[in-house]
VEXTOR-62999 format. One record per residue (C-alpha): residue in one letter; x, y, z. Coordinates in pm, whole numbers, plus 32768, in hexadecimal, padded with zeros to 4 digits. Layout:
BEGIN
AXYZ;...
This chain:
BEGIN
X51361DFE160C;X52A21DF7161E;X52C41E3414B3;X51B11F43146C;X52731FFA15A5;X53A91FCE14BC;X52E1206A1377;X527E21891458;X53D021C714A5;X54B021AB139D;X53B221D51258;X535522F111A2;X51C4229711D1;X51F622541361;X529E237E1383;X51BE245212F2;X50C723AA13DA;X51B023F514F9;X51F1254314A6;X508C25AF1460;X4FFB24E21586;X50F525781676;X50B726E015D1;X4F4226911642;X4FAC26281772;X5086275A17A6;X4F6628571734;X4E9B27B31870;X4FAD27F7195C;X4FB3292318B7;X4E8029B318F2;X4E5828DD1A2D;X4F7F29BB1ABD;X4ECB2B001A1E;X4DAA2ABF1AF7;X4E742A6D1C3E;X4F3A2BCA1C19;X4E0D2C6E1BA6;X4D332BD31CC1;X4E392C681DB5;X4E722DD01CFB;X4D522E011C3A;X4D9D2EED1B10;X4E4F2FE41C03;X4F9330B11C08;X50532F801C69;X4FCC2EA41B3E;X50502FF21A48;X51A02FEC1AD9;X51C82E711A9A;X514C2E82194A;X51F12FCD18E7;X53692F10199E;X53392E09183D;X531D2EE7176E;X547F2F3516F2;X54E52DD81741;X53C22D43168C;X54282E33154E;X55932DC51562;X55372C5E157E;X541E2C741460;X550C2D2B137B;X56532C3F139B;X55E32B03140A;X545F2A9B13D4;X542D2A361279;X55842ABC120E;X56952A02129E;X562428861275;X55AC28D51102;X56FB294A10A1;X57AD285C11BE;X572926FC1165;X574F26E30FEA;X58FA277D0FC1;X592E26841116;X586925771056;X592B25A70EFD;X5A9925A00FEB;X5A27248F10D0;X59EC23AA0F91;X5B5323E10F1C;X5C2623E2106C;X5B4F23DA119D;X5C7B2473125F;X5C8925941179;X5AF225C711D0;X5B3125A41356;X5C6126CA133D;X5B4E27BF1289;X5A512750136A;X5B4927C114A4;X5BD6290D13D0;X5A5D296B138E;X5A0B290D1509;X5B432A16159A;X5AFE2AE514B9;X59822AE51550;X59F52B131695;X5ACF2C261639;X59CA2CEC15B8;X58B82CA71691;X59852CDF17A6;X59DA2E0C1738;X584F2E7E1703;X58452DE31865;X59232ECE18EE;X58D730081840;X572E2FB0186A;X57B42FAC19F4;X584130C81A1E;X5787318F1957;X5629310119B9;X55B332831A37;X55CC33151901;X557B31EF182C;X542831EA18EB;X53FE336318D1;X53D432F8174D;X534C31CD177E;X523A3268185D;X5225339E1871;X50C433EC190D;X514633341A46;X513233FC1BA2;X526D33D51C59;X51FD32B41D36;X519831E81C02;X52E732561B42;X53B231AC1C8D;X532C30871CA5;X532C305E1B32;X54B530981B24;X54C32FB61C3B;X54362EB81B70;X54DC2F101A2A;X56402EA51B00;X55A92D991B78;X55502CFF1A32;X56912D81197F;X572F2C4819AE;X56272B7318D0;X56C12C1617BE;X58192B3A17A5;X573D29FB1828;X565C2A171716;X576A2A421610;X582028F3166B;X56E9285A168C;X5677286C1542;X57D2282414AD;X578826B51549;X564726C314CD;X570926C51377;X57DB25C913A5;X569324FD1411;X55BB254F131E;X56D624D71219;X572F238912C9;X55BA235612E7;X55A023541449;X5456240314C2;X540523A9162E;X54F2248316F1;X54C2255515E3;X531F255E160B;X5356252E176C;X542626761791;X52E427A9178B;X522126BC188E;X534126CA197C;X5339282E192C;X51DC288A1987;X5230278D1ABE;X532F28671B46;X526E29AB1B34;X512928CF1C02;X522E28831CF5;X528829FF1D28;X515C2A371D5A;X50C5292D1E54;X51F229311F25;X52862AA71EF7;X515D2BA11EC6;X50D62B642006;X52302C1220B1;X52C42CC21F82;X51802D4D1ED1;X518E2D6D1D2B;X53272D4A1D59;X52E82BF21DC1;X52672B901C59;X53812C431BB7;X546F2B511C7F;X53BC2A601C1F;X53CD2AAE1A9E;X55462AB41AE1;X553929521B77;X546B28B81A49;X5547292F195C;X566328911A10;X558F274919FD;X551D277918A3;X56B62781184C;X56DA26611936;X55E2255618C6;X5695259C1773;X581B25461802;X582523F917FA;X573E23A516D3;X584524681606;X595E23BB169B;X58C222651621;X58F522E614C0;X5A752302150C;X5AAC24431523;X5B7224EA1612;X5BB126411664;X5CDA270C15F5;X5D55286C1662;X5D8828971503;X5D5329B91436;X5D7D29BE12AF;X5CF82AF91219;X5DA02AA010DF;X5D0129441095;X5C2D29710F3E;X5B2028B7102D;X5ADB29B61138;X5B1C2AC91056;X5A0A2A3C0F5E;X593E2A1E10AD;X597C2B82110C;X59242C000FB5;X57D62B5F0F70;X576A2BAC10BE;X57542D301074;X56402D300F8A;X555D2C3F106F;X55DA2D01118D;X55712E6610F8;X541C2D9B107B;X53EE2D3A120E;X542D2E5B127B;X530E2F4111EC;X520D2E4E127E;X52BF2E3E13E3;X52C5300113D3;X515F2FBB139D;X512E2EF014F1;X522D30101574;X5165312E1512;X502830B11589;X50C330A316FA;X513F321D16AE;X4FFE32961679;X4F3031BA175F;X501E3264188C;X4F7033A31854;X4E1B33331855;X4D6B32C919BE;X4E3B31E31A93;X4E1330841A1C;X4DC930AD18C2;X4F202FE81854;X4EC22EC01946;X4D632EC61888;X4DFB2EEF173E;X4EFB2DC11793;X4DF92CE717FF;X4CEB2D1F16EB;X4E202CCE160D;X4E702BAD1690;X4D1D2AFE1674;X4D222B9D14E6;X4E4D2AED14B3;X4DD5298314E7;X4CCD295E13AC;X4DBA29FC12E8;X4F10292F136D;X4E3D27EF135B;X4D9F28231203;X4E252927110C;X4FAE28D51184;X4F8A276A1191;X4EF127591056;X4FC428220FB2;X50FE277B1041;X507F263D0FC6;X504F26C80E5D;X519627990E26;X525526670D77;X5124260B0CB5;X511227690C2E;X52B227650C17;X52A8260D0B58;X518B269F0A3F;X521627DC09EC;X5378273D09EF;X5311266708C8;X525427A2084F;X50FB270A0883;X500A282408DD;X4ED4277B0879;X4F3A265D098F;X4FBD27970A62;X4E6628440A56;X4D85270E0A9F;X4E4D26D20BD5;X4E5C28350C41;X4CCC28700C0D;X4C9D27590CD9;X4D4E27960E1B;X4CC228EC0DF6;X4B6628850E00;X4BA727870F11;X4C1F288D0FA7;X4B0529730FB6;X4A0F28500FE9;X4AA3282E1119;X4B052975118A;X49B92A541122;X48D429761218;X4A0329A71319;X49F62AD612F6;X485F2B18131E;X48792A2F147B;X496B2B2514EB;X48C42C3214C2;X47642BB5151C;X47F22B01165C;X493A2C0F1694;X48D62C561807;X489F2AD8186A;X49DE2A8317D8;X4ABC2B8E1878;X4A2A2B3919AC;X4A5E29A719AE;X4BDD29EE1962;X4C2C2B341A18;X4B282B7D1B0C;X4B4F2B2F1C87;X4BD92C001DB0;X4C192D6F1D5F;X4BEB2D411BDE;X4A652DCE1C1D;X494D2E001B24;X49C72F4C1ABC;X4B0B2EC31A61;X4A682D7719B2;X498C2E7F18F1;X4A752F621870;X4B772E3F17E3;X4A5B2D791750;X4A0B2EB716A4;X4B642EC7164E;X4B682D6315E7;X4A202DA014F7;X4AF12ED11436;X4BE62DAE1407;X4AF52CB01387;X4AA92D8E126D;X4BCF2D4111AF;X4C212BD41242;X4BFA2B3D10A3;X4CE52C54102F;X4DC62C291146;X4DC02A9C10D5;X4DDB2AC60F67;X4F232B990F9C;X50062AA90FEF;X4F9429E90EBE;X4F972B080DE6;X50F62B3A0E61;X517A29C30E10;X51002A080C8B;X51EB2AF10C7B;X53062A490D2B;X52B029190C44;X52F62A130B20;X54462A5C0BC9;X53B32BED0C1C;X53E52C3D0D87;X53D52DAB0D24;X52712E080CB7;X51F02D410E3A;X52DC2E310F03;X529A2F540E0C;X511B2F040E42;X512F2EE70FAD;X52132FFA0FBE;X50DC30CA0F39;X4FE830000FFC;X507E303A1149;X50B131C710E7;X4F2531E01102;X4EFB31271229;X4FF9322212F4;X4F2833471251;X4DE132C812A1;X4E33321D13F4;X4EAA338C1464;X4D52343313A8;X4C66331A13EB;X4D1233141552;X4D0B346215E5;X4C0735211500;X4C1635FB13D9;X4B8E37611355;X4B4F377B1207;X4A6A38E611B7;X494838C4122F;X4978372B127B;X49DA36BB13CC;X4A41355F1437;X4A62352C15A9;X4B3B34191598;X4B0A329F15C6;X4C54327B1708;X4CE2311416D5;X4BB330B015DF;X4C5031991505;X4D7130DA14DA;X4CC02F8E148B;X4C06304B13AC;X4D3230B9130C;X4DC92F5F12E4;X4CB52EE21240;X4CAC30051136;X4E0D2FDD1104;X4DF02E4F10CD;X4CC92E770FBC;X4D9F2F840ED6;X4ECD2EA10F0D;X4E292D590E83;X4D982DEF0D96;X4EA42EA10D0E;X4F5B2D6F0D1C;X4E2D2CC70C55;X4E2A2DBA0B7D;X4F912D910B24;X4F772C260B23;X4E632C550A02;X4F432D5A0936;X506C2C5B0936;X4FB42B0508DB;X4E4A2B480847;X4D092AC808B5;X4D572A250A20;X4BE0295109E8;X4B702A930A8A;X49DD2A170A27;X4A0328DD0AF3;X4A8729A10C2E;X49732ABD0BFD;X487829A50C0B;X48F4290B0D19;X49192A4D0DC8;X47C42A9A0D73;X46F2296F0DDF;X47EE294F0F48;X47572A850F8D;X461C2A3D0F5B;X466A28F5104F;X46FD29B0112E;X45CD2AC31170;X44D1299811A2;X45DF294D1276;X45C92A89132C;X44572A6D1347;X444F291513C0;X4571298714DD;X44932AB01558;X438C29C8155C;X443F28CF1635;X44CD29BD172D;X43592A3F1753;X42F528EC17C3;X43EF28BA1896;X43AE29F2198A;X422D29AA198C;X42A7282C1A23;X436F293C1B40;X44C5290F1AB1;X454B2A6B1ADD;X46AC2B161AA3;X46A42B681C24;X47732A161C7F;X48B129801BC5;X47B028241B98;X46B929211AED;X47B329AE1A29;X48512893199A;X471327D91971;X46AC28C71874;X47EA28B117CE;X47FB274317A0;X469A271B1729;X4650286B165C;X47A7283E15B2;X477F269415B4;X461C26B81518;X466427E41427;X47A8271713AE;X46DE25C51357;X45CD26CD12C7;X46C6276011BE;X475A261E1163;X45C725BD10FC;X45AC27071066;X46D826BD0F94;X4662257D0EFE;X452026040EA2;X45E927220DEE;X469625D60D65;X480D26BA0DE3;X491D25AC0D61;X49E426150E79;X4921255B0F3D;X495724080E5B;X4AF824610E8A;X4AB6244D1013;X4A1F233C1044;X4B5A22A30F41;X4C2323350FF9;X4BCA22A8115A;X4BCA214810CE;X4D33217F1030;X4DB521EF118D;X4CD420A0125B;X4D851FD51143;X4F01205A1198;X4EE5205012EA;X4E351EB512BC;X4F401E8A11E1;X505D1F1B12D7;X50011E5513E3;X50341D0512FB;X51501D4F1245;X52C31D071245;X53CC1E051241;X53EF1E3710CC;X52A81E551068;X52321FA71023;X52EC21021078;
């Protein structure tokens, strides 16, 4: 035991365990917490300040540091650290002041100008909403700077292969906002959870403190703006910044508009969102994390044919899993939304209008998936421009057609009344589909035939799967109500849930073998592979395996 905790720590394969078993974990808290400040709120004026007081945080955050920082962080500290280790440790502390620096300065500015920045932010706000939500914006100013070291340990981490303080570091997050609001909310109200966002961030720096100071570093008030490493840092962070930073004025522009449509539409758009993002975290990012160096390591030795047969199949595992996904969603929307959201003063009208929401979503869940895929072909052919140019395009229609789809349109004769926050999901969706398949598209133009008649027929028979599906689910929740199992309790509700979605899952997995899908050959592979890893972790010694 001793040793497989050892392999989970310090390993490549235990810490992607750790990290995507504590990202689980960490979506449960997640939408654990959801429920507890929606329970108390409901989708109200209070919920639309909270949510609206993340938004320019959120964007700053999602622009410099998620997915840009410790991409451009880990390998330049990596190359130094395996010359002079000192050397690494000094650009680690010039890139870590230099974070502060700036963030503070955000801090500061997002502070004191928090009336006007959620004038823009949110404009359809009455004046009461617009307090509370600058109130809030102060409040969580300060996450900013903790956020910014925290992932600059993360780096140094991630590079010395050291992944439970690491992993551990969202939990403690999500921990600190459930502790706001057990023990503040009751006297403070929604400020209570904003304190407590404040005091997870602390802990999600914390946990990470001493872990780094294991690896032997140790902080310096240093800053070098003229080392070649944090200026090479600084450089390739632009592009991936600029890249971030379309999808994050997405997320931005959504809370814009969904402030001047009826009070709680951005809590309902946030938490539809949320539930969207877990099939499409879990499946289409996963997978095509896990592929990227395949894809790298073929077209760097100019092998497209090995390129393509690796690419058509993690798209069609893909959509094997996330079509039927997709179809539960929609069939069994309601019952879901419910189970994770609905209790207190979240009521039925509330649960109805995000699972409708949710369903606009679920229309585009494969696309969604097969764009960060799509995206890591490129990157593997060393072109980050045509993904940014594409979503660039991409997230122009959704703005258009969240405000049209939104709020209603005139057109002659033609009038649309206007979906409110539906419109936005619907929006999304639309926006996702031209994006893939532009990026297809592309794809195709650059390097031929992509075994595009394999994927059609796979496409084509999961579809037929997953309507029998469908059928076989409507059936099922039919049943279930004549046996008196009704949506009127939380038991009723989840009851259908568990055995409507249970049943209609086993059903398309029979479906698919009688459509003889391969896909469903690769799963069962792939199940054994990971009961054989984890048999062999537990018996191995410290050198075996990675």
């Amino acid at each position: 035991m001793a040793k497989l905790w050892n392999k989970l720590q310090t390993t490549v394969t235990g810490g992607a365990i750790l990290v995507s078993s504590s990202w689980f974990l960490s979506k449960l808290l997640g939408f654990f917490r959801e429920r507890l400040i929606l329970s108390r709120f409901g989708a109200s004026a209070e919920t639309d300040a909270y949510n609206a007081a993340f938004g320019v945080p959120d964007f700053v955050y999602g622009t410099l540091i998620l997915g840009s920082l410790l991409s451009v962080f880990i390998p330049v500290f990596i190359r130094y650290r395996e010359k002079n280790q000192a050397e690494a440790f000094g650009v680690a502390n010039s890139i870590l002041n230099l974070i502060v620096l700036v963030f503070l300065g955000f801090g500061v500015v997002l502070f004191v100008f928090a009336p006007l920045t959620i004038k823009l932010v949110a404009p359809g706000f009455d004046l009461e909403r617009s307090q509370l939500a600058v109130l809030l914006t102060r409040i969580i100013s300060l996450n900013i700077v903790l956020f910014g070291i925290s992932n600059v340990l993360s780096g140094i981490l991630n590079a010395a292969k050291r992944f439970l303080a690491f992993s551990l570091a969202p939990v403690l997050y999500n921990l600190g906002i459930l502790g706001g609001i057990i023990f503040l909310v009751p006297t403070f109200g929604i400020v209570g959870v904003a304190v407590g966002a404040v005091f997870g961030a602390f802990l999600h720096v914390g946990i990470q403190i001493p872990a780094v100071i294991r690896t032997g570093y140790r902080y310096r008030g240093k800053l070098d703006l003229q080392h070649p490493g944090v200026r090479e840092i600084g450089r390739l962070i632009l592009p991936r910044a600029f890249g971030q930073s379309v999808t994050q004025l997405d997320q931005l522009v959504n809370i814009i508009i969904g402030s001047t449509l009826a009070v709680g539409s951005v809590t309902i758009f946030k938490a539809a969102n949320n539930v969207q993002d877990l099939p499409i975290t879990l499946i289409g990012v996963s997978l095509a994390t896990v592929v990227f160096p395949v894809f790298s390591e073929a077209l760097a030795r100019n092998d497209r044919g090995q390129f393509v047969q690796h690419f058509s199949r993690v798209v069609r595992q893909i959509l094997f899993l996330v079509i039927p996904i997709s179809v539960l969603f929609l069939i069994l929307r309601a019952q879901s939304v419910r189970v994770i959201y609905g209790a207190g003063q979240f009521d039925w009208t509330a649960t109805i209008l995000t699972a409708n929401t949710l369903g606009f979503f679920a229309l585009s869940f494969f696309a969604q998936s097969l764009i960060p895929v799509l995206a890591r072909s490129f990157y593997a052919l060393r072109d980050t421009a045509t993904p940014v140019k594409i979503t660039v395009l991409a997230v122009l229609v959704d703005i258009i057609g969240s405000f049209l789809l939104s709020r209603g349109f005139s057109l002659g004769s033609f009038h649309f009344a206007g979906l409110g926050v539906r419109g936005l999901a619907l929006s999304y969706s639309i926006s996702s589909i031209i994006g893939m398949l532009l990026m297809y598209l592309t794809l195709r133009l650059r390097l031929g035939d992509l075994d595009d008649e394999r994927i059609i027929s796979t496409i084509f028979r999961v579809l037929i799967a997953s309507a029998l599906m469908t059928l076989l689910v409507q059936g099922v929740k039919e049943t279930v109500v004549r046996f008196g199992v009704t949506l009127e309790t939380g038991v009723g509700v989840l009851t259908q849930l568990l055995v409507a979605g249970g049943i209609g899952a086993v059903g398309y997995l029979a479906f698919a073998v009688v459509l003889r899908l391969e896909e469903v050959a690769l799963l069962r592979q792939w199940l054994v592979k990971v009961k054989l890893q984890l048999l062999n972790g537990r018996n191995s010694g410290p050198n075996n395996g990675s």
